[in-house]
N, C-alpha and C positions, 0 to 999 in steps of 0.2 A: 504494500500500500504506500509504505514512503516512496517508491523508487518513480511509482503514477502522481505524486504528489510535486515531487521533484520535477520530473519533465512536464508537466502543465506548468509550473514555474516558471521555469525555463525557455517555454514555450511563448507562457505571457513577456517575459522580458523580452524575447528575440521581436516577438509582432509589435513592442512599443519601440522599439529601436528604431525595426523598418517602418513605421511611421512617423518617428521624429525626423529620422533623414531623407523621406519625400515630402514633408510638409514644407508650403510656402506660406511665410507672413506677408498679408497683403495692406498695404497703410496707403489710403489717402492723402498726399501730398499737397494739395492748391494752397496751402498757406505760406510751406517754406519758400524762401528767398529766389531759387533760379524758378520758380513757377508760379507765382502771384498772377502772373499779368497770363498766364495761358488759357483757364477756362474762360468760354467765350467768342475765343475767337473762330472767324468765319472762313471756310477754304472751300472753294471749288474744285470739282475733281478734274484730273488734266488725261487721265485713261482711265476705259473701263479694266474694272476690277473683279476678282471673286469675291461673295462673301460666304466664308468657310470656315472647318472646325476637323480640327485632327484628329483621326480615328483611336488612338491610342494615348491622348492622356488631355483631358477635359479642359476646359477655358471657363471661365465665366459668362462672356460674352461672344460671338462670332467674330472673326478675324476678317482682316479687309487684305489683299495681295493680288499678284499673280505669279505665275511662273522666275520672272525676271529676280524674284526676292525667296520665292518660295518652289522649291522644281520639283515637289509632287502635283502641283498644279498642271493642268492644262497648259499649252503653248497658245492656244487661240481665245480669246475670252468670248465665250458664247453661252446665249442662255440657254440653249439646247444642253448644255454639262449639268442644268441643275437637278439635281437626284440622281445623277446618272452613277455608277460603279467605277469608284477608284478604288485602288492597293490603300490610301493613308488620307486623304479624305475624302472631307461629305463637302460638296459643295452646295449650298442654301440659297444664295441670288447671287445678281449682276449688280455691280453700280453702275454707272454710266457717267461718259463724260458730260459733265455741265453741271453734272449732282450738287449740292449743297451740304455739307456738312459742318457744324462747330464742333470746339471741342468741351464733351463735357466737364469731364475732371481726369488731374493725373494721379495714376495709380505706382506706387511702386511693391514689388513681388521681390522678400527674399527667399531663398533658399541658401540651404547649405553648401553648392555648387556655384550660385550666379544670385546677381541682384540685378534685375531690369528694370526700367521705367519705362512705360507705355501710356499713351489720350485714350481713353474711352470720347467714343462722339456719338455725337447724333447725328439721325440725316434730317434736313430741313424737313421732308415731306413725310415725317414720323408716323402721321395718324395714317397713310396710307401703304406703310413700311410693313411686312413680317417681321424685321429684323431691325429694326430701327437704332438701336444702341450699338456699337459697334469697337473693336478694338483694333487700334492702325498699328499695333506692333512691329508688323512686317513693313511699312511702307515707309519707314520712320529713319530717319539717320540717328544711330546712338551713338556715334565720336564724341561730340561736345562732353558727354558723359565722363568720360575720362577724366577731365577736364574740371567737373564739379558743375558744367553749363546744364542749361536742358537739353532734351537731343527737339529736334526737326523735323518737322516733316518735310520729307524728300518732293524737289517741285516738281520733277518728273511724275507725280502722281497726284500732286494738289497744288495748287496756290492760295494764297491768303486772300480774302475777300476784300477787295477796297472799297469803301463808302467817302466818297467823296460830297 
């Protein structure tokens, strides 16, 4: 009976370990200093994009990419991929150039191996969206990061919305 008591022990320790070491801390950032000024702001999209979700390990929100950032993606962006059978994802819609999106707030994700910063956004046309909320991970330049800046969104895929 000790020897069954022991390994269930044992057992529970090992399963809380391999839980602490794939857990990520996720903290809302729009206060600290390089990101104040970032919720809010307005981008139009400069290429269509996927909006997808990796087969093998979960997101909170749908990811926004293509191929170009991301190469289990599709080479053509087309709405005819959505639902359709990949190896590593599920593709959920299209964006389209001209799209609208701000960004909502920044999140940062650590983990034991990486600490990321990534915009969760929205798209303008939200109430007509399935997927309205969205995370530009993929789309994003994270150099500045290095750095201690914020990272970018890459203009190859958005530009900043000017109101003149």
């Amino acid at each position: 009976m000790k020897w069954i008591l022991v390994a269930l022990a044992l057992a529970l320790v090992g399963a809380f370990v391999v839980m602490q070491r794939r857990s990520v801390k996720t903290t809302y950032v729009n206060g600290l200093p390089p990101y104040t000024t970032l919720p809010g702001l307005e981008y139009i999209v400069e290429r269509d994009c996927y909006v997808f979700k990796f087969k093998e390990h979960s997101s909170d929100w749908p990811l926004l990419g293509t191929r170009d950032t991301v190469p289990d993606l599709p080479a053509e962006v087309l709405a005819s991929n959505v639902g359709a059978e990949f190896p590593s994802v599920r593709i959920l819609d299209v964006i389209h150039v001209g799209d609208h999106f701000r960004i909502a707030s920044v999140r940062r994700d650590e983990s034991r191996t990486a600490t990321t910063v990534t915009f969760e956004v929205l798209l303008q046309d939200e109430a007509t969206r399935k997927y309205p909320r969205l995370d530009v991970f993929w789309i994003m330049d994270h150099s500045p990061e290095k750095t201690g800046a914020a990272p970018r969104i890459l203009a190859a895929f958005a530009v900043p919305l000017r109101r003149d």
